[in-house]
N, C-alpha and C positions, 0 to 999 in steps of 0.2 A: 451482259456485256460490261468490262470494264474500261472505263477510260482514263486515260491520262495526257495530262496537260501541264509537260513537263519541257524539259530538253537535259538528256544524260547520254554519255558515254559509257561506254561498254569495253572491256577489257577482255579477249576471250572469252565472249560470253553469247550464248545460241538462246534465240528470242523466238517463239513461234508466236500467231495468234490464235487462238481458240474460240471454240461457243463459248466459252465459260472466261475468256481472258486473254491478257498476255501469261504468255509462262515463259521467264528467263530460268538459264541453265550456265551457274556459273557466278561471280562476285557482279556487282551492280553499281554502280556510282552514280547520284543526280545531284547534278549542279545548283534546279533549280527547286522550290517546291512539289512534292509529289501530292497527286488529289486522286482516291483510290476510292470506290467502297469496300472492297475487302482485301488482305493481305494474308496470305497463308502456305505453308511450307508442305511440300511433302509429307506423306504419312511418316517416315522413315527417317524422316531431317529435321533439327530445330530449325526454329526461324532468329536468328539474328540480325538484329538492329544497332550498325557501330556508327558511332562518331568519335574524332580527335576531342570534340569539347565536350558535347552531351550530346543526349537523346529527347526529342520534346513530341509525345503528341497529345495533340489540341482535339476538343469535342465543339463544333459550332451549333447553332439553331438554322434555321431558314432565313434567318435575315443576317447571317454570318457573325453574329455576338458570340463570343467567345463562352461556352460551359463548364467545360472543365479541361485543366492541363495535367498531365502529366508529364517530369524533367525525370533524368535518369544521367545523375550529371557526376562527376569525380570525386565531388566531395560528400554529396546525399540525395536521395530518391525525395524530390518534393511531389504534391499530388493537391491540386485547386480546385475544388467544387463546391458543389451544395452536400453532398454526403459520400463518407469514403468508407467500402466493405471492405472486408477478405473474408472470402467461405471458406468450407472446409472440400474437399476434395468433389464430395459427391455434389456441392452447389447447393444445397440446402439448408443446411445451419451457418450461420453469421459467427464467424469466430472474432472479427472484430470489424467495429463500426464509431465513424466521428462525425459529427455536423457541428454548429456552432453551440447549441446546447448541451450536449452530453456526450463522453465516449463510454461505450458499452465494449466488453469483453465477455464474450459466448462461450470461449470455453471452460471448460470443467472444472481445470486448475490455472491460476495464476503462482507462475514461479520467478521470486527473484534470486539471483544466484550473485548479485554483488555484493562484496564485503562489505557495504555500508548500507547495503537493505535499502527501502524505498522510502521516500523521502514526499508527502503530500502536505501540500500548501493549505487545501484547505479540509473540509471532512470528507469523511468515509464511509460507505455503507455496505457493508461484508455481514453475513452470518458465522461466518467463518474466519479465524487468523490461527495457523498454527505454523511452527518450525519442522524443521524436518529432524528425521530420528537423530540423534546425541546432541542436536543440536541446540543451543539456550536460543528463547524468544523476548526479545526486548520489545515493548513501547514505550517510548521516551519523547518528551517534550524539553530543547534544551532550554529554552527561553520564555517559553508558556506553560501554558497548564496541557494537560491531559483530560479528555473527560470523555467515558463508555456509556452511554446510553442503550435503552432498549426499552418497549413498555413489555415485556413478558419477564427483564430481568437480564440482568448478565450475570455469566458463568466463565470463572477463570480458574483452570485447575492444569496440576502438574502429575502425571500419573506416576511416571516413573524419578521423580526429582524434587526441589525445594521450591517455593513461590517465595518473590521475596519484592517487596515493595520497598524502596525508597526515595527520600524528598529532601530537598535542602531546610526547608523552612516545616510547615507542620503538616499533618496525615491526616483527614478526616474520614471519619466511617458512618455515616448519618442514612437511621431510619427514621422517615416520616408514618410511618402507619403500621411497622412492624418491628420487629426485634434484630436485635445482632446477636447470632447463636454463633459459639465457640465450640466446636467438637474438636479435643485433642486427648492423648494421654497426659501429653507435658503441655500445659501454658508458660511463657517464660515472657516476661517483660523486664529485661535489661534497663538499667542506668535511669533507676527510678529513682527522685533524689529521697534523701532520707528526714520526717519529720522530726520532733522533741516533744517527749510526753516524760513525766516525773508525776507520780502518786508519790512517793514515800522518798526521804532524803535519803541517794544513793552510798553506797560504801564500797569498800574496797573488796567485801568479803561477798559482795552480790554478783553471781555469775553471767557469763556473759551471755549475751542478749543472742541468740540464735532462729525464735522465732516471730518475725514481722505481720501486721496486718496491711491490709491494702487499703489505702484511703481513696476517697473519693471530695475532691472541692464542689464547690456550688458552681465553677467554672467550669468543674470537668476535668483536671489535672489531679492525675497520679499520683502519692505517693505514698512510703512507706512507712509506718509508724511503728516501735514495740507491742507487741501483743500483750496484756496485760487478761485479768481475771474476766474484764469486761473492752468493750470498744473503746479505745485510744484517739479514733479519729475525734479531731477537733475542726470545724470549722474554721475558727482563729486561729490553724495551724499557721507559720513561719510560712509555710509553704504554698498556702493557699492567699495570704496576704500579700505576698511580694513576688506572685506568680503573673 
């Protein structure tokens, strides 16, 4: 049986009472709080719930403490409790869930479709980050660093296009216990500055210098020297002095 403990007016509206309830037939109006245990429409009909301002329902305990709310209001759907789901159709998979510790996302794929991409304060734990097909994938830090972790390793590849890292300031690539492998046809390292190497006093009749070696400082900086019969690199290069 249900009861209420109301006072409403009715507009052209036909009330029976039943084993199972009241059953109104027609629009409903209550002036004052409605207290129901159940609410439900027709097999055939949605159930609507209007107000001018919002929509609020409340969850109590036995000693009538408020549990959880739901508002359904003009400007945003708010939702107050200890843990908020949404399943998937069949009521079995958690496609999304929040409490005060963590929000979890159950489904398959997370998709953002805004032109400024998503935007996280703090870190991130994904297996997975790709763009969709012709699309370029950015991560950028505009005022921090960036940093990818993983203890098996991360993997960042472009299958059908270019990878291209850049930084204002400098680029580090550091192995602690392994090697940095190069596998390309063409290596190209642009805008390497150029050292000063002299064996023999130059002339005018000496041709021009076409093939360079690649130095290496004690610091670690790049640069280019003439290739001679033997190694050019100097230690005391210009370049590694005042690098």
């Amino acid at each position: 049986m249900v009861f209420i403990s109301s006072q409403w007016s009715l507009t052209k509206v036909k009330y029976f009472f039943t084993k199972k309830g009241i059953r109104l037939e027609g629009i409903s109006e209550f002036l004052l709080p409605l207290y129901v245990k159940e609410i439900h429409s027709r097999k055939d009909s949605p159930l609507v719930l209007q107000s001018d301002r919002n929509v609020t329902v409340n969850a109590r305990n036995h000693m009538g403490q408020l549990t959880g709310q739901l508002t359904v209001g003009a400007d945003a759907v708010e939702a107050q409790c200890k843990r908020f789901e949404v399943r998937a159709s069949e009521g079995e998979k958690v496609l999304f869930s929040a409490d005060e510790d963590e929000i979890i996302i159950g489904a398959d794929r997370l998709k953002v479709t805004g032109t400024e991409g998503a935007v996280f304060g703090h870190s991130v734990e994904t297996p997975h980050i790709r763009a969709e097909p012709s699309q370029d994938l950015k991560l950028e830090s505009p005022t921090r660093s960036l940093i990818m972790e993983a203890p098996r390793g991360v993997q960042v590849s472009a299958a059908a296009g270019d990878l291209k890292a850049t930084c204002r300031k400098e680029l580090h690539l550091q192995s602690t216990e392994g090697e940095i492998f190069l596998n390309a046809d063409i290596i190209r390292l642009g805008n390497l500055p150029m050292g000063s190497f002299s064996s023999s006093p130059s002339s005018s009749s000496t041709p021009r210098q076409t093939i360079y070696e690649l130095c290496v400082c004690p610091n670690g900086k790049l640069y280019l020297s003439p290739a001679g019969a033997g190694s050019t690199c100097q230690s005391t290069s210009n370049i590694c002095l005042w690098s």
